[in-house]
KESE-135163 format. One record per residue (C-alpha): residue in one letter; z, y, x. Coordinates in pm, whole numbers, plus 50000, padded with zeros to 5 digits. Example, Ala and Ser with C-alpha at 12.3 -4.5 7.8 and 13.67 -1.06 7.14 Angstrom:
2
NODE, rest, w, v, u
NODE, a, 50780, 49550, 51230
NODE, s, 50714, 49894, 51367
This chain:
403
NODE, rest, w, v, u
NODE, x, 95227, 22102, 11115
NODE, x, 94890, 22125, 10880
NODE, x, 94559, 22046, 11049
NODE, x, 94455, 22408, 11046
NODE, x, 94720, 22462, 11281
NODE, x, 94584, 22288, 11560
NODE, x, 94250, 22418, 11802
NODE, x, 94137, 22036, 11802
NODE, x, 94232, 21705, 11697
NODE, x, 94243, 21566, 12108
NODE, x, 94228, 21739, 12400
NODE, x, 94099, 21579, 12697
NODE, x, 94203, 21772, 13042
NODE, x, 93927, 21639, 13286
NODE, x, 93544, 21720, 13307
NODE, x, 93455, 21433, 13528
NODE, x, 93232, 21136, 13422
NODE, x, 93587, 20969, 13272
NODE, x, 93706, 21225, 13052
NODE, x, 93328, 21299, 12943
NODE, x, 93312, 20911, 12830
NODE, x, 93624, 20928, 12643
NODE, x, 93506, 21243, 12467
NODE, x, 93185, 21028, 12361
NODE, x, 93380, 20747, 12258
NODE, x, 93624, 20936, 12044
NODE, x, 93327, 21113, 11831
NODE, x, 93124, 20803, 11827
NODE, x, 93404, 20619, 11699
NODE, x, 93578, 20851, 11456
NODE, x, 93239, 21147, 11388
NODE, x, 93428, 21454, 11217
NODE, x, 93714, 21431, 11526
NODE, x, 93761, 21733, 11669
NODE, x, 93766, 21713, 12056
NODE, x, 93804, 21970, 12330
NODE, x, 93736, 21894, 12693
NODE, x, 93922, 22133, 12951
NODE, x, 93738, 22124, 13306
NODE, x, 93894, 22362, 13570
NODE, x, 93547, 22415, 13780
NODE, x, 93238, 22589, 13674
NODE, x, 93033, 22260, 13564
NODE, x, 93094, 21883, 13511
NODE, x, 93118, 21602, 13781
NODE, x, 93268, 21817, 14031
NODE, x, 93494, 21638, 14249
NODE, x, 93490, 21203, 14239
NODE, x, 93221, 21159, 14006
NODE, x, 92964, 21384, 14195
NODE, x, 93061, 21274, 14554
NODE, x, 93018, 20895, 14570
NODE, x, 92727, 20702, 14675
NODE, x, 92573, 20683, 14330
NODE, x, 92621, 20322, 14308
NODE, x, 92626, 20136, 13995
NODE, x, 92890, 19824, 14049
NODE, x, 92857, 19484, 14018
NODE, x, 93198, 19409, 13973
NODE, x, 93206, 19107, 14229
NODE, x, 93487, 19275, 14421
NODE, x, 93743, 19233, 14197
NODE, x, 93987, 19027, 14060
NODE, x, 93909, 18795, 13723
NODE, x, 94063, 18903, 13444
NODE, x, 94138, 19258, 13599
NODE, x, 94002, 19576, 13388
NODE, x, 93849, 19688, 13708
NODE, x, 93601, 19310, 13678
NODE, x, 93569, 19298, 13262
NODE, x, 93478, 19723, 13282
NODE, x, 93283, 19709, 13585
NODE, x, 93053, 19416, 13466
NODE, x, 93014, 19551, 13116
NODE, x, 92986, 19909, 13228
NODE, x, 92708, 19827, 13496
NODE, x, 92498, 19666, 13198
NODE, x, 92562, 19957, 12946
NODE, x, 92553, 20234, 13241
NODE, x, 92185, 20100, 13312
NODE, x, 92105, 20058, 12968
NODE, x, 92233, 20426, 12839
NODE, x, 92024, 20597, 13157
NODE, x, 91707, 20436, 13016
NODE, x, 91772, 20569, 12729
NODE, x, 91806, 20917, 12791
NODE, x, 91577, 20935, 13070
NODE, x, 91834, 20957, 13358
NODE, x, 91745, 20856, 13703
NODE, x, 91830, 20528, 13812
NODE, x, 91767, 20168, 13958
NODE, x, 91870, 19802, 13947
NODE, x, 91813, 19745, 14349
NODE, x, 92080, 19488, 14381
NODE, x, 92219, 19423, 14748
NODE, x, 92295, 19251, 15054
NODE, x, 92682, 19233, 15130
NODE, x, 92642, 19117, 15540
NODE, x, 92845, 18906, 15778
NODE, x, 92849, 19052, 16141
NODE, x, 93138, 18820, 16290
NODE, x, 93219, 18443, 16233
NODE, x, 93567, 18563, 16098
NODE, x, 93417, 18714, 15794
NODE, x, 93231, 18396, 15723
NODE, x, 93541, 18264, 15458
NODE, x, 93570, 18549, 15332
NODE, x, 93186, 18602, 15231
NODE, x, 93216, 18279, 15049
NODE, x, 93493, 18379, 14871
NODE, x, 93294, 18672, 14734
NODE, x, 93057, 18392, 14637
NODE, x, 93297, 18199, 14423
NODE, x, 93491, 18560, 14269
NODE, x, 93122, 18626, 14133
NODE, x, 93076, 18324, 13987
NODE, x, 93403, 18344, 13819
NODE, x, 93320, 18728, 13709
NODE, x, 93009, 18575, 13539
NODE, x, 92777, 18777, 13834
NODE, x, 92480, 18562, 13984
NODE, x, 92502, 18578, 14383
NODE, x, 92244, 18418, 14646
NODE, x, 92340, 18280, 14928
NODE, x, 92150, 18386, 15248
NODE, x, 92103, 18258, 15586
NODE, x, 92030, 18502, 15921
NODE, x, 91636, 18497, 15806
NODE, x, 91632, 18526, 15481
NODE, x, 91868, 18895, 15501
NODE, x, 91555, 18970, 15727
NODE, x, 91330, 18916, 15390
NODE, x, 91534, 19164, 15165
NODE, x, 91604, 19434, 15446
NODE, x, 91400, 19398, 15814
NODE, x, 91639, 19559, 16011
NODE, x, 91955, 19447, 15886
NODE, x, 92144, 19147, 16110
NODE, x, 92375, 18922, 16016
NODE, x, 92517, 18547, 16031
NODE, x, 92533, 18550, 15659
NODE, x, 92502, 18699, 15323
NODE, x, 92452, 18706, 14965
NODE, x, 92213, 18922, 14724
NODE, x, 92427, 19059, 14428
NODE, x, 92143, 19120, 14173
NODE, x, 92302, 19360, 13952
NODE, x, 92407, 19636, 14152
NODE, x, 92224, 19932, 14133
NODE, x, 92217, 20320, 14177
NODE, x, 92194, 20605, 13972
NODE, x, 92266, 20979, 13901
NODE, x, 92632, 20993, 13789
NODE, x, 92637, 21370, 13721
NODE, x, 92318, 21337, 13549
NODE, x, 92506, 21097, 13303
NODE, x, 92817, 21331, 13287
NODE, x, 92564, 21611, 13174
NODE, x, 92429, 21396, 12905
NODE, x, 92804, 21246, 12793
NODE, x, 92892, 21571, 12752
NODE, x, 92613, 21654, 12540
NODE, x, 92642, 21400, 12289
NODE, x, 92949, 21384, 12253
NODE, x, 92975, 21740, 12050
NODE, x, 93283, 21797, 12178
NODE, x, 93350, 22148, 12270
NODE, x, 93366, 22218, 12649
NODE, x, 93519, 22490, 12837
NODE, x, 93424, 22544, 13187
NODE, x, 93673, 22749, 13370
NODE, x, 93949, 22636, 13254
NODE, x, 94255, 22516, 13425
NODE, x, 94577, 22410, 13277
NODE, x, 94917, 22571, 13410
NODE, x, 95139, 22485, 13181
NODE, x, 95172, 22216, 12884
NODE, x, 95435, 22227, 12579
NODE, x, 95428, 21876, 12360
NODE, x, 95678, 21826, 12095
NODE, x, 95658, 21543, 11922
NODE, x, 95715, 21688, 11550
NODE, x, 95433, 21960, 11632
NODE, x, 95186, 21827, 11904
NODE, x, 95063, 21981, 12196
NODE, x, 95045, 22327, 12339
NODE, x, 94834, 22399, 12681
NODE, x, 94835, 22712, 12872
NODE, x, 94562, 22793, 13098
NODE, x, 94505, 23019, 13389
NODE, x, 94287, 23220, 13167
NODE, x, 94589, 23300, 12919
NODE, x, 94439, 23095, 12690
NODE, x, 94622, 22870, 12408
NODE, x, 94480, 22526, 12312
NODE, x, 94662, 22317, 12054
NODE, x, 94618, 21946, 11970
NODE, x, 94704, 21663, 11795
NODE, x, 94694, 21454, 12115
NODE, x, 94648, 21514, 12470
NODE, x, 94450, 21279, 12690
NODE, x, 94476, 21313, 13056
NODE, x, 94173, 21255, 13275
NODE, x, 94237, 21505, 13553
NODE, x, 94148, 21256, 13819
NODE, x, 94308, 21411, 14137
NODE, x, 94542, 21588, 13989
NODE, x, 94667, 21338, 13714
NODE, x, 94981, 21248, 13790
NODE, x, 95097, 21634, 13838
NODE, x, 94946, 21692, 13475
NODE, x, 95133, 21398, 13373
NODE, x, 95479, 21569, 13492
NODE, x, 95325, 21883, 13325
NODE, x, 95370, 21703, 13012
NODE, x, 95689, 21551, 13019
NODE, x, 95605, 21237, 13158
NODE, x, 95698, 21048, 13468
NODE, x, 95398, 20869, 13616
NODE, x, 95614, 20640, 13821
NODE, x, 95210, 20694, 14085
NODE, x, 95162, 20955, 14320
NODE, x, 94799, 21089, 14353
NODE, x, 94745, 21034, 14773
NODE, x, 94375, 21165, 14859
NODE, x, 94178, 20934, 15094
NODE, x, 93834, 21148, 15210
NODE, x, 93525, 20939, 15185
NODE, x, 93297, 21061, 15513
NODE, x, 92929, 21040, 15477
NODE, x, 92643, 21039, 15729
NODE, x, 92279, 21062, 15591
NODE, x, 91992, 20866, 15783
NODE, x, 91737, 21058, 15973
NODE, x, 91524, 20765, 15903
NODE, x, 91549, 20662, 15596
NODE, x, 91257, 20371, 15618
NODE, x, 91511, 20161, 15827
NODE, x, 91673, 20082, 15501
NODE, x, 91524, 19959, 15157
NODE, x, 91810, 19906, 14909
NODE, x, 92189, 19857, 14958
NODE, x, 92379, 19702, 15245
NODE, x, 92754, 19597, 15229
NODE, x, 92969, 19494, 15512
NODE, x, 93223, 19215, 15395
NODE, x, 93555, 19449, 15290
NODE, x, 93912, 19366, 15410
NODE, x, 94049, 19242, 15155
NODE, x, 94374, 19392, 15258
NODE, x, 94240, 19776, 15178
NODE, x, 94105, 19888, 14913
NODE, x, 93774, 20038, 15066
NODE, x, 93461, 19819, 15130
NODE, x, 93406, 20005, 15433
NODE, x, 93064, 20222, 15610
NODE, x, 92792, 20089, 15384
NODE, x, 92430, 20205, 15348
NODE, x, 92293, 20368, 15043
NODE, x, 91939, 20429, 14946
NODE, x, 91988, 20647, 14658
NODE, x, 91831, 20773, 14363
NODE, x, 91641, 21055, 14591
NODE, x, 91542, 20806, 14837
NODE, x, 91770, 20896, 15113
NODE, x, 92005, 20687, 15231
NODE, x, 92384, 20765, 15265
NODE, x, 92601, 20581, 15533
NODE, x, 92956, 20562, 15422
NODE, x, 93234, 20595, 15362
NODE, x, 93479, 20654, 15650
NODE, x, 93846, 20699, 15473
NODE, x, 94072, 20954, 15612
NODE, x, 94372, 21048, 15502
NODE, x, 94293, 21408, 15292
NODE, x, 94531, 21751, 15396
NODE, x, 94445, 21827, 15023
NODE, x, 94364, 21688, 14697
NODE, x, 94023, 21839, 14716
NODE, x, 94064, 21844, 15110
NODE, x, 93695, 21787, 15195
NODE, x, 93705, 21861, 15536
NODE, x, 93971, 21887, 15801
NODE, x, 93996, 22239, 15755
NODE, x, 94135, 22198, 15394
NODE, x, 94511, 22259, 15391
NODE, x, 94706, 22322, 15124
NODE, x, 95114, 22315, 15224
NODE, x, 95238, 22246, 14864
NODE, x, 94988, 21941, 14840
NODE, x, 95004, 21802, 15122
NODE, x, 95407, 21859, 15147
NODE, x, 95407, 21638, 14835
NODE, x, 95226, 21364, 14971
NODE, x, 95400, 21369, 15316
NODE, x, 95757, 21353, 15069
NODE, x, 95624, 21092, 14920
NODE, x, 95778, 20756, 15013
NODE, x, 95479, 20511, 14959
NODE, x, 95285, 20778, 15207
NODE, x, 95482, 20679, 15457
NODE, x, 95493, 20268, 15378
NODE, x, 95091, 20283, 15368
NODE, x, 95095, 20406, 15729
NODE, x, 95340, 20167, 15842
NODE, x, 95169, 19899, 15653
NODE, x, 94793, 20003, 15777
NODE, x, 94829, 20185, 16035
NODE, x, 94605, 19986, 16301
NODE, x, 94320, 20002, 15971
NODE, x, 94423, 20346, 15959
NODE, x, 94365, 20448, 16325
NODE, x, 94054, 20274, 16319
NODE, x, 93933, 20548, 16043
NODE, x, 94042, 20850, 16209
NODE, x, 93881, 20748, 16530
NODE, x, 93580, 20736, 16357
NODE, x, 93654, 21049, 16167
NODE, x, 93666, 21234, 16515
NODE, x, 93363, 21043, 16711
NODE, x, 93050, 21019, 16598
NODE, x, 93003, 20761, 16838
NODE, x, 93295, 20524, 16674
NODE, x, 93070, 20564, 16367
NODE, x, 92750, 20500, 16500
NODE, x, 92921, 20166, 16606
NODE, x, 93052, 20035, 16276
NODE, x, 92717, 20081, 16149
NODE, x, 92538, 19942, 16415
NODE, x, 92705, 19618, 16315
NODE, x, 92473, 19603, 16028
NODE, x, 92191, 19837, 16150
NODE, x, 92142, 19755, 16549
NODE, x, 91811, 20038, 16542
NODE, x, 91985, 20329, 16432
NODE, x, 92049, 20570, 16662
NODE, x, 92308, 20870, 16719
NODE, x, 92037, 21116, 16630
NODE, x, 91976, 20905, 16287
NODE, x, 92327, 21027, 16168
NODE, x, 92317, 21371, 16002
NODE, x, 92632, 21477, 15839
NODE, x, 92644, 21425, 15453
NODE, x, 92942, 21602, 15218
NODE, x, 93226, 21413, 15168
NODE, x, 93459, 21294, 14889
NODE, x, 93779, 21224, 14848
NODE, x, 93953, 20940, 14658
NODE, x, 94240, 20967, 14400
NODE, x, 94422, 20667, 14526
NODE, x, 94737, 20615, 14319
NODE, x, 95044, 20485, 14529
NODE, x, 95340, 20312, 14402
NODE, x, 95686, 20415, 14582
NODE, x, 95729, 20131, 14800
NODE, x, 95356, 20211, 14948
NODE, x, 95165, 19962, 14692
NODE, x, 94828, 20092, 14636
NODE, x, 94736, 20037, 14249
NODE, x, 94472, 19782, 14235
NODE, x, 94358, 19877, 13932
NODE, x, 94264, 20104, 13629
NODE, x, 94565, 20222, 13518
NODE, x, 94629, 20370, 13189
NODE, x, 94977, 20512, 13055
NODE, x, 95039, 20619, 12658
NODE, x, 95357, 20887, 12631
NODE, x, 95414, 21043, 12299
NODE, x, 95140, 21197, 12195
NODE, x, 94916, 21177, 12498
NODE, x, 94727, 20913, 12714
NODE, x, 94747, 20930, 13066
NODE, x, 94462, 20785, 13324
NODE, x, 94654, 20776, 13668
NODE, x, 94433, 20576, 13852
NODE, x, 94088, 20527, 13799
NODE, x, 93857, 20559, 14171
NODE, x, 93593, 20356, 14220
NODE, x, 93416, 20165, 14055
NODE, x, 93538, 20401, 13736
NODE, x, 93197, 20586, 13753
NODE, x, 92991, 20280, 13682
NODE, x, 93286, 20133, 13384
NODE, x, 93354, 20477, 13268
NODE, x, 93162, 20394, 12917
NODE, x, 93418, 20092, 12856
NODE, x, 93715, 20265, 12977
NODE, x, 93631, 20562, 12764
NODE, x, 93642, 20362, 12503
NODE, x, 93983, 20201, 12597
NODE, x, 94134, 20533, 12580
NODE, x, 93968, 20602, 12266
NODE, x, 94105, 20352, 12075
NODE, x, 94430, 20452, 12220
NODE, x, 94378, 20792, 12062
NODE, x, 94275, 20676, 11755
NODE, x, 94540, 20490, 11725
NODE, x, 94796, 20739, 11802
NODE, x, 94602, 20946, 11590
NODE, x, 94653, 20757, 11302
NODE, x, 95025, 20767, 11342
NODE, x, 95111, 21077, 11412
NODE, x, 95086, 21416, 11144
């Protein structure tokens, strides 16, 4: 098919901070490529990118070698470094990540040694000195990860968007997708419109693995929704910067931390829940068909055999305020119930393997003609430049091989 035939050259489906940096990194790579961004909802950032705590990661969480370490270490650096440069809100506050019980001792020194081997400089703190970097914090132990920061994520999606020069249109969800590998890539959208490509990239966050069926291609992941529940502090004076507790390494949440963000409040959170919905931010969000899909799905049901005690743990706190005003009272022994005023919530595209693995990391797919991103939660906000580029030179690539 001639190049006039097709709308754009790649199509990214996906308006969040992800799909925004691919978008950038395709034009900065390859100017004169023609890219179109699809984004379902009125405006960019809408769902994971716009509903976190704002925190730009260190990367001292995760495994060496892993994409989630090498992106998360070079995207904090170049996520600081392109907000200064466009005048987007942010700070390098680094943080305290806090042992409360002798058990977590080990485990906070093994944090110690995965940052050293991630190339991240940690201090080691004693009981007083956590008193030095936050006065109302307790602990038996900790260490300062410099590096960590906060910022305004949607602000950044904004700007990605911007320079990118890749056309964007708002509004626009995709029902139905025809690829063929002689002639490209046809999408439908609710609208009735017709967009045709070269190459599709797939960056619909919670809903990419049921785009990735859409096109033909078995994800081998299932998209389960974990909501993120947030509390905001009354008092925000009782807390200067960012306070970890030491995260089970057995799930993949680093449990209720405290937030001072960009604004100057400070968020307390997350509590993770099992979602009704993909964009189930509340209890009150059902939706059957979703939620009959995740309830069918066998690694669903592994997870809760697998986690369940973790598991209960959440939805107690989910239901009592009281639960939560516990867990953070480990770290925070002033705060009080009244301190805790309900925040929004956010939910978490966790992908799921079918015997109930949870995918540990970034995970990217290539099918003819289109790139899929199946899992990319936390900390993709902060490495979303590199892994934009990633899946740009995946593009370009398949790009350059295809008519």
């Amino acid at each position: 098919m001639p190049v006039e035939a097709y709308d754009c050259d790649v199509l990214v489906v996906g308006g969040g901070i992800v799909g925004l940096s691919t978008a950038y990194a395709i034009t900065r790579a390859a100017p004169g490529t023609r890219v179109t961004v699809l984004e379902k909802e009125p405006g960019p950032a809408r769902h994971q990118t716009g509903r976190n705590s704002g925190v730009v990661h260190s990367g001292i969480y995760y495994r060496p070698g892993s994409l989630k370490a090498r992106y998360a270490v070079r995207g904090a650096a170049e996520m600081v470094k392109f907000c200064a440069e466009y005048g987007i809100a942010h700070a390098v506050t680094g943080k305290l990540i806090v042992a409360t019980e002798r058990e977590e001792l080990p485990r906070l020194h093994a944090l110690v040694q995965r940052g050293r081997e991630n190339g991240i400089p940690v201090r080691e703190l004693g009981p007083a000195q956590i008193g030095e970097y936050e006065p109302e914090v307790r602990g038996l132990a900790a260490i300062h990860v410099g590096t960590t920061g906060v910022c305004d994520f949607v602000g950044v999606a904004r700007q990605l968007a911007q320079a990118s020069g890749a056309e964007i249109r708002y509004g626009a969800r995709v029902v139905r997708v025809d690829r063929r590998p002689e002639r490209g890539v046809a999408v439908l959208t609710a609208g009735g419109d017709v967009v045709r490509a070269r190459v599709l990239v797939n960056c619909a966050g919670l809903y990419c693995d049921e785009l990735a069926r859409l096109t033909g291609d078995e994800p081998g992941v299932r998209i389960v929704p974990f909501r993120g529940e947030y509390y905001e502090l009354a008092r925000p004076e009782l807390v200067r910067g960012l306070v970890y507790p030491v995260p089970d390494p057995a799930f993949p949440f680093l449990g209720v931390h405290l937030t001072r963000g960009i604004d100057g409040g400070v968020h307390i959170g997350p509590n993770a829940v099992p979602a009704l919905a993909r964009e189930g931010y509340g209890w009150g969000v059902v939706r059957p068909r979703e939620l009959a899909g995740t309830v069918a799905w066998p690694g669903s049901w592994a997870i809760a055999r697998r986690h369940w005690r973790h598991g209960a743990g959440e939805l107690h706190r989910s239901l009592s305020k009281g639960a939560f005003l516990q867990a953070v009272r480990r770290l925070l022994p002033g705060v009080e119930g009244d301190d805790l005023v309900r925040a929004p919530a956010g939910v978490r595209a966790q992908a799921v393997l079918r015997d109930g693995t949870l995918v540990d990391d970034f995970l990217i797919r290539e099918g003819s003609r289109a790139v899929h991103v199946l899992n990319a939660p936390s900390p993709a906000a902060t490495a979303s430049l590199p892994i934009g580029r990633e899946v740009g030179r995946r593009v370009l690539s398949m790009l350059g091989s295809v008519s």
